[in-house]
Each structure stands twice: as C-alpha cells, then as structure tokens.
Backbone bond lengths (Angstrom), bond angles and torsions (degrees), N, CA, C in turn:
res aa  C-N    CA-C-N  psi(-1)  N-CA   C-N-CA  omega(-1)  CA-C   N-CA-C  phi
1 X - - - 1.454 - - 1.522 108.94 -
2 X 1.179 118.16 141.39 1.766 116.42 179.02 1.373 105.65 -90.30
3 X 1.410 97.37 150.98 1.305 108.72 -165.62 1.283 109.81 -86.65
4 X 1.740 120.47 137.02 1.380 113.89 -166.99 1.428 105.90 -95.05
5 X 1.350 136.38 130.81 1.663 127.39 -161.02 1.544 84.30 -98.04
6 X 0.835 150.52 -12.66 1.908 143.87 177.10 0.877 126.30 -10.28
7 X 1.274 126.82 -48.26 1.655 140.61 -165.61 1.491 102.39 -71.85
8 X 1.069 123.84 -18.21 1.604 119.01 -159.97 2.038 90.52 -68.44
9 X 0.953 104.82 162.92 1.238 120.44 165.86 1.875 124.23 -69.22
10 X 1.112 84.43 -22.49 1.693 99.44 -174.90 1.106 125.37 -118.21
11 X 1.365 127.09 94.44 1.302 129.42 -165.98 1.573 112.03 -19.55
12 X 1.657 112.05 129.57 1.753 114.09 166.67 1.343 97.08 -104.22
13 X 1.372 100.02 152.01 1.800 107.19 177.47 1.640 92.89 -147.11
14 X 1.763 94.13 167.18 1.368 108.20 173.39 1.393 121.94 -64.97
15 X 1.508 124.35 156.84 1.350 112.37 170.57 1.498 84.08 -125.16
16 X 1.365 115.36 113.04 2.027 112.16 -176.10 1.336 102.00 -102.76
17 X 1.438 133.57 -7.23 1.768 134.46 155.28 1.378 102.94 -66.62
18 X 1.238 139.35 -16.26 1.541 134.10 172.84 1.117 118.35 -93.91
19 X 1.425 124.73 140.54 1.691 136.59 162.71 1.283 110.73 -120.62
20 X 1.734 93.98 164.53 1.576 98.58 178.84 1.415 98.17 -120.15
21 X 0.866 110.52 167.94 1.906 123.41 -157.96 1.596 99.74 -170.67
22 X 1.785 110.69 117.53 1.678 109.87 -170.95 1.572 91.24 -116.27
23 X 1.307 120.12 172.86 1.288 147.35 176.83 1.485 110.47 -139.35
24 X 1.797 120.89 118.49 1.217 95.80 179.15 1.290 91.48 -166.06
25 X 1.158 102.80 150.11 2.115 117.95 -150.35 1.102 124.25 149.85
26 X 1.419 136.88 161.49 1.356 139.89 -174.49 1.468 95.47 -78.73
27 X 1.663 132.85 -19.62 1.428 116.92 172.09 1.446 117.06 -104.10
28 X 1.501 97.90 15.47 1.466 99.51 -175.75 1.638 120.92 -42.55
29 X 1.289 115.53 -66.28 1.187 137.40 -178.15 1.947 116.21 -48.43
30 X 1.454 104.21 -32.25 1.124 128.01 -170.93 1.388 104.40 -69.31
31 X 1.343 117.03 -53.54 1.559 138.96 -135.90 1.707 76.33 -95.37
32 X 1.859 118.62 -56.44 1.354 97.82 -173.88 1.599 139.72 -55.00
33 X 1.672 100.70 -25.15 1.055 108.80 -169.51 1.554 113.08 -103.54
34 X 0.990 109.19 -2.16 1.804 116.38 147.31 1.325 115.09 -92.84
35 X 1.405 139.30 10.51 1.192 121.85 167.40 1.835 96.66 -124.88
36 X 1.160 145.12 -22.22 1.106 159.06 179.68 1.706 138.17 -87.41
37 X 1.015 119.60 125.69 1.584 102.86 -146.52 1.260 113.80 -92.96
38 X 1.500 116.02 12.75 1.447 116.91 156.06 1.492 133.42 -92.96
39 X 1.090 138.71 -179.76 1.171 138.87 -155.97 1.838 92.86 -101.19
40 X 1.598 131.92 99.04 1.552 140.68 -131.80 1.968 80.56 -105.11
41 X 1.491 87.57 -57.73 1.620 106.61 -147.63 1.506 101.40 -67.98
42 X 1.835 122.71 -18.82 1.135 116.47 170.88 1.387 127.73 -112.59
43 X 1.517 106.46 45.07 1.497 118.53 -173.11 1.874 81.56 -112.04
44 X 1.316 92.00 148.58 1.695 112.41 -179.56 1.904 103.77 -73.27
45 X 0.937 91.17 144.78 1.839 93.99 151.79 1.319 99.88 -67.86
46 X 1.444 114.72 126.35 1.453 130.68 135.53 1.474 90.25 121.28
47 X 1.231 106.97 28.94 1.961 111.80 -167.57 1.594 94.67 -126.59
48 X 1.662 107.70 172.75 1.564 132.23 169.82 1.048 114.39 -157.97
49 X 1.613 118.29 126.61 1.544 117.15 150.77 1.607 130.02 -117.13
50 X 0.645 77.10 -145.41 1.955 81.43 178.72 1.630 114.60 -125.16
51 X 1.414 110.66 149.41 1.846 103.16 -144.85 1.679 83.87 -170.78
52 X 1.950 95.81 173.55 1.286 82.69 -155.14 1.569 83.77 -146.49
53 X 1.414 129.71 -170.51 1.043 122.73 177.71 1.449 107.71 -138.10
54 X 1.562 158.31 125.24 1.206 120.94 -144.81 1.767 84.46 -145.53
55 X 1.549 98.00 177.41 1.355 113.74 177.15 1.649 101.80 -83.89
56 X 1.453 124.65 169.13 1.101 151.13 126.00 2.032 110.69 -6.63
57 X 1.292 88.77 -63.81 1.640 106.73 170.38 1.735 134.50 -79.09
58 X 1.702 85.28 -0.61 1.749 97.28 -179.56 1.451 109.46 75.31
59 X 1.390 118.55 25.67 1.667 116.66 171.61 1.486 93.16 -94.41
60 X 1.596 116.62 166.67 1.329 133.69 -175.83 1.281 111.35 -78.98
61 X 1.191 153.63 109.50 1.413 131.20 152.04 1.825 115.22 -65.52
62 X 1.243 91.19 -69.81 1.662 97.62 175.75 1.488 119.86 -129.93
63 X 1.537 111.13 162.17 1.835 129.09 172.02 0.980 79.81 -100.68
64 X 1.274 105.25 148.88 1.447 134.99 152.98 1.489 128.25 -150.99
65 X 1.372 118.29 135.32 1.913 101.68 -178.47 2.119 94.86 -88.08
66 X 1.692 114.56 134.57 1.223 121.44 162.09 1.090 95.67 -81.81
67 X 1.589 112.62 160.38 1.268 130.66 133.73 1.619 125.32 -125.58
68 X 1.104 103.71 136.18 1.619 107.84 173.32 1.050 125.76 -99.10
69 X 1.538 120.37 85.52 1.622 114.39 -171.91 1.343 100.93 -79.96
70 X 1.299 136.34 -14.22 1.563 101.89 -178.42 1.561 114.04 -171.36
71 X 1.732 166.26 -148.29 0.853 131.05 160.73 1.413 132.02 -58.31
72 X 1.082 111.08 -22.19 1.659 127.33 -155.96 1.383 115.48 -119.94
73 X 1.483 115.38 -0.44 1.772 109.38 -143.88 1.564 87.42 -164.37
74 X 1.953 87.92 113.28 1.897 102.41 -172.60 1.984 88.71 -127.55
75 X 1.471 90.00 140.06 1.673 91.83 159.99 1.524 106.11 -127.95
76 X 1.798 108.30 140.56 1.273 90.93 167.71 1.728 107.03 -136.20
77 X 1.303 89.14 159.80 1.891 111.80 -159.06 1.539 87.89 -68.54
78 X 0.925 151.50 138.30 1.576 134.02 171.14 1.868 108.42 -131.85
79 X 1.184 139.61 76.85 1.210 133.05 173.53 1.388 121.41 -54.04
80 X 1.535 104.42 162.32 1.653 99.46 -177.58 1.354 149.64 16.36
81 X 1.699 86.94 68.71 1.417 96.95 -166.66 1.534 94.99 -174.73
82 X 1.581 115.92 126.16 1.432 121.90 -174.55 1.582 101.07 -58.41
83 X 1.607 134.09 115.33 1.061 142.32 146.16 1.792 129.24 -14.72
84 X 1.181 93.80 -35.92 1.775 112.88 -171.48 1.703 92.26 -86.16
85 X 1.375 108.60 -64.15 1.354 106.61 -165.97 1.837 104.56 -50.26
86 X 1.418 115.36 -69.17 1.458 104.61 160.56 0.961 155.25 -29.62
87 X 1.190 110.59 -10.81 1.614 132.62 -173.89 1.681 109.87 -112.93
88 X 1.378 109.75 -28.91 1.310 141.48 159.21 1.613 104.20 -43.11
89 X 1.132 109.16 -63.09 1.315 107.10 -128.31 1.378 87.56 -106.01
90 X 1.316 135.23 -39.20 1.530 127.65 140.09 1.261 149.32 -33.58
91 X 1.112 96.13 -13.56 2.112 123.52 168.32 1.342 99.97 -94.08
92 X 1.050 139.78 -36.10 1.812 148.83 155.13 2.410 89.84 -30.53
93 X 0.991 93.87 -36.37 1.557 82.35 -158.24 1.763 94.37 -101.20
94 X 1.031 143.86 -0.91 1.315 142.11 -141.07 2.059 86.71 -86.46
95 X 1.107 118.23 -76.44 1.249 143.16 -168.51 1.335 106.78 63.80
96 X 1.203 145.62 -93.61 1.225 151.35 -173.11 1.657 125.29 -96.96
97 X 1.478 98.13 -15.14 1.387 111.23 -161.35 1.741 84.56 -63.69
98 X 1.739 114.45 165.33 0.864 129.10 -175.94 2.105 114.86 -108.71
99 X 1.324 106.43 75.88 1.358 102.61 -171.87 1.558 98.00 -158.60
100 X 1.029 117.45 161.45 1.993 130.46 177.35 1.702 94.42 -125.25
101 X 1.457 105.29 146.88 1.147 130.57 -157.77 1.497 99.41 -145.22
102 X 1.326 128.76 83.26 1.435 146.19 154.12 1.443 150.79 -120.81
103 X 1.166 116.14 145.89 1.391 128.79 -178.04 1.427 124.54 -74.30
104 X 1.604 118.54 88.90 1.303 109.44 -159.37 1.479 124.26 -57.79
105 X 1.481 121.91 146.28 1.385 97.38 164.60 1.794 119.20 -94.41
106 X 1.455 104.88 144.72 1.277 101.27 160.10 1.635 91.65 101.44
107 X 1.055 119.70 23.21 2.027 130.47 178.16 1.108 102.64 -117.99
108 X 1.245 104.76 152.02 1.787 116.96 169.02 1.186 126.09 -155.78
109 X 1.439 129.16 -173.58 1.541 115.07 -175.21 1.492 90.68 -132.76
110 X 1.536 106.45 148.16 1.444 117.35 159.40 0.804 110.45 -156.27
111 X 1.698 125.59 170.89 1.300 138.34 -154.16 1.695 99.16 -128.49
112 X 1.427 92.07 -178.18 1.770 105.21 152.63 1.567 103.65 -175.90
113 X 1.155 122.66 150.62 1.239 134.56 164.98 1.444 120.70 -45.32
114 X 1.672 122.16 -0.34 1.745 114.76 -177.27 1.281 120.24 -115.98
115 X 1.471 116.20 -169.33 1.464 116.54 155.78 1.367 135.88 -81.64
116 X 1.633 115.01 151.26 1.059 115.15 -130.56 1.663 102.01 -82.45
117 X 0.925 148.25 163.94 1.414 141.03 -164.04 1.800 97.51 -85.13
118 X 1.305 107.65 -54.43 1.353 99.30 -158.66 2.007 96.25 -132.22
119 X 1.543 120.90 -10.12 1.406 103.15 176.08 1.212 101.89 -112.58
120 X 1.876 118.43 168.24 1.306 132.25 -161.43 1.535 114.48 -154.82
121 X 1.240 111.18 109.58 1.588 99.51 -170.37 1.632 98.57 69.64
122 X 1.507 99.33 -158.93 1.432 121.05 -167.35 1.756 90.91 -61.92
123 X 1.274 125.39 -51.30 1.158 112.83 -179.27 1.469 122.05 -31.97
124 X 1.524 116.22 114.90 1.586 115.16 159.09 1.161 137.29 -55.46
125 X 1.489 134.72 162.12 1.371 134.01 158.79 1.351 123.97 -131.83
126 X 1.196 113.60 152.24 1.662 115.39 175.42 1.048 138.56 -154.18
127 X 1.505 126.30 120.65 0.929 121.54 175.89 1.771 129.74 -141.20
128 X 1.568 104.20 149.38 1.328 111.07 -154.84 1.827 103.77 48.07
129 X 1.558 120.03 70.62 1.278 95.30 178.94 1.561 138.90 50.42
130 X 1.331 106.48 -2.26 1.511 96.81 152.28 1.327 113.11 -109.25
131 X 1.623 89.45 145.66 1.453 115.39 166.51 1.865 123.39 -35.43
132 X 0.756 154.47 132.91 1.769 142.53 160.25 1.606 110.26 -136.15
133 X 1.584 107.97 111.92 1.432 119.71 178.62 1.727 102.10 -112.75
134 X 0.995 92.68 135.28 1.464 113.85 167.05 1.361 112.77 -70.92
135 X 1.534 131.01 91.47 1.199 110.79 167.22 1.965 114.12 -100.58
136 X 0.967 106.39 26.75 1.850 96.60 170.94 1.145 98.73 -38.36
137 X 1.969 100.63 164.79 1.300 106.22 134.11 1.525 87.47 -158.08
138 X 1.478 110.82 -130.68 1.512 126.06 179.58 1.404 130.69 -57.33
139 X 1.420 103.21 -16.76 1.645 133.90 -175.98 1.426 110.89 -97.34
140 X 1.549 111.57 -5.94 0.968 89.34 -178.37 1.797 123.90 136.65
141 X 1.449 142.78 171.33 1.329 114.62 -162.57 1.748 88.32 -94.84
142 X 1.346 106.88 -178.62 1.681 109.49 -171.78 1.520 103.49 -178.12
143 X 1.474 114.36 118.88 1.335 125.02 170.03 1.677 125.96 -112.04
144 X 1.444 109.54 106.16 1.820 95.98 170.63 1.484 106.71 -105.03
145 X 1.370 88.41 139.64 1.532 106.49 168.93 1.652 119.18 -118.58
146 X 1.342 105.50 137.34 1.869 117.48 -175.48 0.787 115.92 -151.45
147 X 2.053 115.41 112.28 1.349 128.88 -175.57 1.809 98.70 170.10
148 X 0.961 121.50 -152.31 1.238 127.46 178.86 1.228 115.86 -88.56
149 X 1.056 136.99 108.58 1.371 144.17 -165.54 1.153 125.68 -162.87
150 X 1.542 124.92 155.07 1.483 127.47 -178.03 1.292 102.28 -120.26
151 X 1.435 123.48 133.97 1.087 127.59 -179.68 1.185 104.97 -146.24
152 X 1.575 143.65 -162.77 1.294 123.28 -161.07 2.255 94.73 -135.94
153 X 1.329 111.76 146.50 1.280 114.76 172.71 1.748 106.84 -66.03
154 X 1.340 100.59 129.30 1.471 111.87 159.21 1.901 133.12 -157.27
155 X 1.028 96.69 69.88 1.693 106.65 172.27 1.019 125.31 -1.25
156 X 1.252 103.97 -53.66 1.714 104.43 175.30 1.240 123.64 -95.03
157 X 1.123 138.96 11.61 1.520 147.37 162.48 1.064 111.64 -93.64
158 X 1.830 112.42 -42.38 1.569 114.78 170.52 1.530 110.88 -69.04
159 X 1.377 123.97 -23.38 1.686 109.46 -178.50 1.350 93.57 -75.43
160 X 1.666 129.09 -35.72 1.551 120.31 -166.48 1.427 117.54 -49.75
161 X 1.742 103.95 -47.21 1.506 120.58 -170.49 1.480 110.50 -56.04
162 X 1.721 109.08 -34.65 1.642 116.85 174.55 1.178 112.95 -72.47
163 X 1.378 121.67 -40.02 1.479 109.90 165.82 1.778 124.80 -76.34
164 X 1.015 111.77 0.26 1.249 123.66 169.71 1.843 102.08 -75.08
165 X 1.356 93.32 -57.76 1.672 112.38 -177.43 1.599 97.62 -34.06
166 X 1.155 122.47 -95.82 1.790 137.52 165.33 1.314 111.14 -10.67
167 X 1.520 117.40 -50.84 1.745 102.72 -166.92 1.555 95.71 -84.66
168 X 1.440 136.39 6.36 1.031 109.56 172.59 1.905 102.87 -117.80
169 X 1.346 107.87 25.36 1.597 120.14 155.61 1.803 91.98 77.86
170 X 1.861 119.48 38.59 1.652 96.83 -177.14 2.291 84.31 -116.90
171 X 1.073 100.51 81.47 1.231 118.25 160.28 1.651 128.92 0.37
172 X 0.922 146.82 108.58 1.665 140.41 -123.38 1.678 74.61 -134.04
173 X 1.381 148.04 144.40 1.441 125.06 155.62 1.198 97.44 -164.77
174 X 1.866 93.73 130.17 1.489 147.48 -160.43 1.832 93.86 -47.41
175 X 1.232 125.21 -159.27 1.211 139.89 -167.35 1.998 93.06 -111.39
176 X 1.404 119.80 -29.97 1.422 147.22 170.89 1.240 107.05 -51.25
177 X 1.492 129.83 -51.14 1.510 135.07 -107.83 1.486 82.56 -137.98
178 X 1.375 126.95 -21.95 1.903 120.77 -172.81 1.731 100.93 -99.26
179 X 1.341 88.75 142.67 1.511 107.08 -163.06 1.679 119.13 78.46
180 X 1.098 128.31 1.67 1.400 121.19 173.36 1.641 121.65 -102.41
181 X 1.710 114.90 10.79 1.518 87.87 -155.09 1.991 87.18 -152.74
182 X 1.370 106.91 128.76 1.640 103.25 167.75 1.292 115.18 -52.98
183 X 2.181 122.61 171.06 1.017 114.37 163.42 1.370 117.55 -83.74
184 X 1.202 103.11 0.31 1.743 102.80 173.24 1.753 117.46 -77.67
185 X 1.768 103.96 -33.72 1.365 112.55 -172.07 1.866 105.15 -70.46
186 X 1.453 101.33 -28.15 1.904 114.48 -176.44 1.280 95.62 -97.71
187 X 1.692 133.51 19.32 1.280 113.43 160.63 1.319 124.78 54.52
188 X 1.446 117.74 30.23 1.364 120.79 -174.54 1.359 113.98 -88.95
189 X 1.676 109.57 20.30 1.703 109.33 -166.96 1.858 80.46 -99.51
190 X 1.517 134.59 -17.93 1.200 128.49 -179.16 1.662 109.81 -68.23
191 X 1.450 111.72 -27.60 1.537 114.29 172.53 1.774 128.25 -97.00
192 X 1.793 96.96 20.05 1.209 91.54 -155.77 1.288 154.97 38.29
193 X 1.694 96.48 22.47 1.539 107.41 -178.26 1.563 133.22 -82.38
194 X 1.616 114.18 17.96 1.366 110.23 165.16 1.286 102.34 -152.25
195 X 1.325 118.98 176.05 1.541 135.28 -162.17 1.537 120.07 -119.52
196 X 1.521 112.41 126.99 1.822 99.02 178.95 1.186 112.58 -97.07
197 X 1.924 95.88 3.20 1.979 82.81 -161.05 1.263 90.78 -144.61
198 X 1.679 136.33 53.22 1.076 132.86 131.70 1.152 116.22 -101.58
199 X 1.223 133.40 166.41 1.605 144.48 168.00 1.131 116.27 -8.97
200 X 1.188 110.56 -163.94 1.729 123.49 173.02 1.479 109.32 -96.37
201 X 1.740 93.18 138.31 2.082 97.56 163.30 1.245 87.94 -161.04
202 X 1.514 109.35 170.17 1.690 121.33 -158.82 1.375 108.22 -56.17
203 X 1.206 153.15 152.32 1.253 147.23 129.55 1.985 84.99 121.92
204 X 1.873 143.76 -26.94 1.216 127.29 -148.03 1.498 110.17 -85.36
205 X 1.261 108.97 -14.41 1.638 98.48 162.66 1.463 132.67 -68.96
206 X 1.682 111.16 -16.56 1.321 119.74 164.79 1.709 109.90 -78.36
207 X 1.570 103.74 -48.47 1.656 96.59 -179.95 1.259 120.59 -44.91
208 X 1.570 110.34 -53.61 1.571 139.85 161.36 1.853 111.92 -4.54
209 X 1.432 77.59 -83.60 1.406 108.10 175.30 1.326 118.30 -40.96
210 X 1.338 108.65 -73.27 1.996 120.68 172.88 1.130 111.85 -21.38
211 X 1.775 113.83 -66.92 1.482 146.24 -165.51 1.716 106.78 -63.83
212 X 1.348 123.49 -48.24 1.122 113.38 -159.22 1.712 93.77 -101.77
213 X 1.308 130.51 -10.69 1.585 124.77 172.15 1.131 122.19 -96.77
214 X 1.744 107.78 -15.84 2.038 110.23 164.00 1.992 78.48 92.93
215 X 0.867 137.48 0.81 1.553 120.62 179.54 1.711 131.73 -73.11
216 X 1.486 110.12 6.32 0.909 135.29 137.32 1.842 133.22 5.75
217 X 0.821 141.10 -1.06 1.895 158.77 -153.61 1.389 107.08 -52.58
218 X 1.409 129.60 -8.11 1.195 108.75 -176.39 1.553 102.04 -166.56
219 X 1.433 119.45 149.80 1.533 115.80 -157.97 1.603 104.17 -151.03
220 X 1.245 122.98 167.39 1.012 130.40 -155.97 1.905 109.42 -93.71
221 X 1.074 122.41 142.40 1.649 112.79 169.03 1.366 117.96 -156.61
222 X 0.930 121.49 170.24 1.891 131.18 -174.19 1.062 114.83 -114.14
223 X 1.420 121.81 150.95 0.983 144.09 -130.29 1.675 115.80 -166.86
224 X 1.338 123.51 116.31 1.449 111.43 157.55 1.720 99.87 -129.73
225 X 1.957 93.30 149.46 1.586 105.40 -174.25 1.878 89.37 -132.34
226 X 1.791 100.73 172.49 1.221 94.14 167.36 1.349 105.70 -100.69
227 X 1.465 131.86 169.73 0.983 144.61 -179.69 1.653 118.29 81.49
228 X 0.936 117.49 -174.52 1.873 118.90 168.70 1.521 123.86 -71.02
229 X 1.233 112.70 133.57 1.907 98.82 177.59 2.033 88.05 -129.94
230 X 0.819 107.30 174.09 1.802 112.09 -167.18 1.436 94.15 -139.57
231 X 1.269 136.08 126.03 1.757 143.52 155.12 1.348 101.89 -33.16
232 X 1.910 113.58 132.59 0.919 123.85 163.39 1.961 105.07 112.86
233 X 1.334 112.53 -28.09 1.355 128.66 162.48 1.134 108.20 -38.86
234 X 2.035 130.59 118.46 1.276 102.94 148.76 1.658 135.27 -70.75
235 X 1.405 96.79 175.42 1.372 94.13 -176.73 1.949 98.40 -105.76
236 X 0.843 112.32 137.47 1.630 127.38 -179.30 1.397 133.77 -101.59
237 X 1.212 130.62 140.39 1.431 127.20 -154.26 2.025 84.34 -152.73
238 X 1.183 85.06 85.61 1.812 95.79 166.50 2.015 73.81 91.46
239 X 1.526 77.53 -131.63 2.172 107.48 -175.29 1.318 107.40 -120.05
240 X 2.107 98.34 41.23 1.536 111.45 171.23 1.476 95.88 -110.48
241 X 1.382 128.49 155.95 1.081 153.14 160.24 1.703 101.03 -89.36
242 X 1.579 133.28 114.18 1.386 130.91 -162.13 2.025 84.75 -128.91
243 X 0.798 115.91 -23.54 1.679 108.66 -145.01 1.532 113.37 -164.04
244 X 1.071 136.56 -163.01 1.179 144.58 -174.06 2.053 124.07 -178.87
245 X 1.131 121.57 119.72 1.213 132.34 -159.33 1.938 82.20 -74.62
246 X 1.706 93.36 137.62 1.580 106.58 179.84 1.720 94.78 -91.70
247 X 1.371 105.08 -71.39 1.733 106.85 -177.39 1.542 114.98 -145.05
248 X 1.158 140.88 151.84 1.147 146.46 -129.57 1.928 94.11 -150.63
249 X 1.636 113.83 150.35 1.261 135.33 -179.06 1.482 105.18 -136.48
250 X 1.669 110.72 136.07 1.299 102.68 170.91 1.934 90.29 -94.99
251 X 1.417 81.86 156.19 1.799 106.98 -178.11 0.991 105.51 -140.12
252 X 1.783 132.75 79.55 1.188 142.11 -166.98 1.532 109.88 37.63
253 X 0.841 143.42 -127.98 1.362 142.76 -132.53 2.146 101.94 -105.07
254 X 1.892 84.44 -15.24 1.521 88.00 -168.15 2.012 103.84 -100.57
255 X 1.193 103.47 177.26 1.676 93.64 178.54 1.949 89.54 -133.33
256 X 1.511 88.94 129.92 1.572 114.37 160.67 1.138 115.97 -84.65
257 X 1.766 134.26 119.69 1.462 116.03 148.47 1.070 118.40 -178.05
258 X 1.194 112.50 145.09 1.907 131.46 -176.75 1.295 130.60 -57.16
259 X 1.492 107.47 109.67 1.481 101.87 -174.11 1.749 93.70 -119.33
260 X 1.839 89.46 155.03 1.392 87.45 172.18 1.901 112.06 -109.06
261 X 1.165 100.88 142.50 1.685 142.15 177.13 1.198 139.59 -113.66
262 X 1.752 118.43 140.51 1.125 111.58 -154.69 1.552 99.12 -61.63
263 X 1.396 106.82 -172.94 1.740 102.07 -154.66 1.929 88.47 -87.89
264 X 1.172 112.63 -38.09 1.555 104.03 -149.13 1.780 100.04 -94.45
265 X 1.820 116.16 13.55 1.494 105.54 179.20 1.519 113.16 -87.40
266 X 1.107 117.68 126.18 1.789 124.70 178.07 1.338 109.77 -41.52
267 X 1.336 137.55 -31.35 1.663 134.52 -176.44 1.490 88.33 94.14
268 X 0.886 152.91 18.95 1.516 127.52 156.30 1.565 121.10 -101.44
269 X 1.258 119.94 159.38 1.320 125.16 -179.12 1.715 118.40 75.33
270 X 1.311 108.73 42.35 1.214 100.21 -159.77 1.933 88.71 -131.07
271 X 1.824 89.64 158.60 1.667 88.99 151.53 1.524 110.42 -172.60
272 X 1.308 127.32 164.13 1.063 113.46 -165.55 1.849 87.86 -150.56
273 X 1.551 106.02 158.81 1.191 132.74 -128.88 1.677 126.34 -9.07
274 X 1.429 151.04 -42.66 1.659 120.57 165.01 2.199 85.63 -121.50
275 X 1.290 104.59 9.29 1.739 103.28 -170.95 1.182 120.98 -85.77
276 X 1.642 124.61 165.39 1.640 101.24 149.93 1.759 97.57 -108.03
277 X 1.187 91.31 173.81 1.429 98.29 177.74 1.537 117.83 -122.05
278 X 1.956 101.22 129.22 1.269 102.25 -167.43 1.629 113.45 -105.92
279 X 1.127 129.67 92.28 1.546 142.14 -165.55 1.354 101.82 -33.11
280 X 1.535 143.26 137.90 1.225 169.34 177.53 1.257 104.43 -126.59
281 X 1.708 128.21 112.97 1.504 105.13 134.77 1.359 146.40 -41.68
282 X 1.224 107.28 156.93 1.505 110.62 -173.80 1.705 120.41 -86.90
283 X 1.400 112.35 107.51 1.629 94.85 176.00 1.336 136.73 -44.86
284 X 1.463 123.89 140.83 1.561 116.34 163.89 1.266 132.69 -93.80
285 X 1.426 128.60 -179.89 1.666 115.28 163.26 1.957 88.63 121.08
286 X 1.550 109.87 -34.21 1.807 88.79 -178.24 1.310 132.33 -75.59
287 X 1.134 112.48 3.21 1.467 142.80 176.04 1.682 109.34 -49.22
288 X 1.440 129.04 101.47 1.167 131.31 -158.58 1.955 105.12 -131.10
C-alpha cells in the first residue's frame, strides 16, 4: 500500500518533473562511481549527495540527488529528464558488472515546505519505505520524499519548490541545456556534486584539468526579470551577446533564472530576451 504523507502539517504535493531510478547489486556502488562524477564509493550507507552525470567531454547531462541506503542498493532523485531514457542509456555501460538499473513502477517524488521528520543533512530518512531527504537550506525548511506515495497535485507549490531549486544555484536543465555546459560553468562545486580526486569517469580529465589550472572563464549566476524568459536566451550587455540563460522559474508574475557568464562580469547592466535583469545572490545551506 503507498504511503499516504497527509498528516504532515504542511501541505505534500507531487513533484511530476522528478523520477526515481534505483541501482542495486553487488556492483552497484562500483558501476556508480565509475560512471558518476561524485565521489559514490565514499558516501556512507544511509547518506546522499548531489552528483552528476557527464559527457566524454565533461559537459553535464544530468543533477541528480543519490542516495545510498545500503551496500548494494542506491536510489537516485533524477529531475528533468525522461527516467527511461536515463536508465537506458546507463545499461549501455553495465556489461558484465553484476547489478539491475530500473525505473520503478508505481513511485514518485514529493515535496513539502517543512522539516524533515526523521532525515538531516546528508543523513537519510525512512519511512514505511519512503525515501526522506532533507533538502533545506538558506531559503528555508524543505522536504523530498521518494517511494510509493500519495500526495496531492499542486502547480503552484511545485513551481515554488523550482524556484526554490534556482535561488539556491541546484540547476533545473531543459532538454536544450544537457550536454552544453561544465560542472564548473553550473557551479556544481557549491553543491559538492563532483570529485577531483577520485578515479576516473567520463568527462574527469576535463573537470580535472579546469580545477587544478584555474581555467575556469565563465560561471553561473541568478537572476530575476519581469515577464517570461525561456532557456537558451542570450543574456545581453548593450547589442553584445555575453552569456546565455541555462533554465528559468516562474515566481509569480516575475521570472527567476541562471545564466552562465564570463567569470570576471559584475552582473549589472544586463538583459536578456524583452527583460532587464536584476542580479540576486545565490542562497546557501544545499550543499550536501
């Protein structure tokens, strides 16, 4: 029976841009952390961080939060991004290793605006089989949950949680936006989501490289404009093309979203498609 999250005090809702995607096998752990650009093999049982999936060339395909419930047995939260195709395309790499890599049916993800009942930080929680990640940070308290569950549809709590996502710099990206961009350019060293000093996986001789030569040129920042802006928009400085918007949140009437920029421009004077853009720092605290 799925577990009904109701009782909480704080409305839970669906997150239907999220999937769950498990790994589980005696090479589970193995297979992740040779194909994955975080450090797999030295995350605890009963822990999660944030990790990435990369090209050959060190571009991003996907964010994702792991979790490691236990030696053998990883789930990961995977947003915006068809579940099948990911799961797909990671069995392309399996060959001999000994693990199954599937998309459950009948799982889901939801959120709520509170604290978490029983996880904290990287520490996990669970109950009746669901998943519970702590996503607070600076913005505020934040609960995801992934497993079988009923929770209730709501649009506007789920756009909140995405704009929550952005002001704390954890990168949402379009079908446009995967494969074009380092983890240095998506700032994923603010979520601790990749590694300079574990082994090899596709794309770490470029991270490698970036990280340990300072070559670095262009970085990620926030942004709110009025009106709509769409991923893939440049961002403009006079009738210069400087940058390019990664992914975008509506925030009531206003639009939030991260474009990446050369590293050394202040964020002022800028705008990108009919907006201007008014620079926001980036919240902290999601750092896992």
């Amino acid at each position: 029976m799925a577990y009904n999250l109701s009782p909480t005090s704080a409305p839970v809702f669906t997150l239907p841009d999220h999937a769950l995607i498990t790994l589980e096998g005696p090479d589970a752990v193995a297979f992740a952390h040779a194909q994955f650009a975080n450090d797999v093999a030295g995350l605890a049982p009963g822990h999660w961080q944030w990790n990435a999936w990369l090209t050959p060339k060190g571009r991003v395909i996907a964010v994702f939060a792991l979790a490691r419930l236990s030696g053998d047995r990883l789930w990961l939260v995977l947003p915006d991004h068809p579940a099948d195709v990911f799961a797909d395309a990671l069995r392309r790499f399996v060959f001999r290793r000994k693990l199954k890599i599937e998309v459950p049916a009948d799982t889901g993800i939801a959120g709520t605006f509170a604290t978490p009942a029983s996880a904290q930080g990287a520490a996990v929680g669970e109950r009746q089989g669901v998943l519970e990640l702590d996503f607070s940070g600076d913005g505020g308290a934040r609960t995801l949950y992934a497993g079988r569950l009923v929770a209730s549809d709501d649009a506007a709590l789920s756009a909140a949680w995405r704009v929550a996502d952005l002001s704390h710099g954890l990168p949402r990206l379009p079908e446009s936006q995967r494969e074009q961009w380092t983890p240095q350019q998506l700032a994923l060293d603010r979520l601790s989501a990749y590694s300079v000093k574990k082994g090899c996986y596709p794309g770490q001789e470029i991270v490698a490289r970036t990280h340990f030569l300072g070559k670095a040129k262009r970085a990620l920042r926030c942004f709110r404009t009025d009106g709509p802006v769409i991923a893939g928009v440049p961002v403009r400085e006079s009738d210069r093309d400087i940058g390019e918007v990664v992914c975008t949140a509506q925030d009531g009437e206003r639009t939030i979203l991260l474009a990446v920029l050369p590293l050394e421009h202040a964020g002022g004077g800028l705008a990108a498609g009919d907006g201007v853009l008014e620079p926001c720092p980036l919240l902290d605290g999601l750092r896992r």
